[in-house]
C-alpha positions, 0 to 999 in steps of 0.5 A, spaced: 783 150 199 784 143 202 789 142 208 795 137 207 794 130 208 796 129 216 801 123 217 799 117 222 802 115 227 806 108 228 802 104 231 804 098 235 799 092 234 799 084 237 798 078 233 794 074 239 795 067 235 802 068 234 804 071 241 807 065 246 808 070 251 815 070 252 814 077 255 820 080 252 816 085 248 814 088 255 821 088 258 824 091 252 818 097 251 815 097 259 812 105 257 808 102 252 806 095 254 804 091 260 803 083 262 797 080 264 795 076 269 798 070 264 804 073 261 800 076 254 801 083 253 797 089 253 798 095 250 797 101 254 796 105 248 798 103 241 800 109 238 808 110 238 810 118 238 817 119 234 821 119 240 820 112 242 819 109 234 826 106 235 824 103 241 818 100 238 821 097 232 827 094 237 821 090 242 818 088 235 825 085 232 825 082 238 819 078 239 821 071 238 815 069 235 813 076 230 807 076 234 809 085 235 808 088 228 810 097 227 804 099 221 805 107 219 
């Protein structure tokens, strides 16, 4: 018997040629992404736990430059 198909977490992932490092992602999903030493952000973990998904779609609306993407 093989076991149910476990479902992967929602995973935050960052467009380096498309980002301009605004920064807004990291004031909107601080506990998730961090600046560097020029302003690009870093992810500090990519994977979202269900408790922050909302959060996580809201920084990644929010991103000027649709640099920030939500994948399942």
């Amino acid at each position: 018997m093989t076991p149910p198909p476990r479902h992967s977490a929602a995973q935050l992932r960052i467009d380096p040629i498309d980002c301009r490092a605004h920064g807004l992602c990291a004031e909107l999903f601080p506990e998730v992404i961090d600046l560097d030493e020029w302003g690009y952000p870093l992810l500090t973990h990519p994977d979202i736990p269900p408790g922050l998904l909302i959060r996580a779609k809201e920084a990644a609306t929010a991103c000027p430059t649709l640099a920030l993407r939500l994948t399942h």
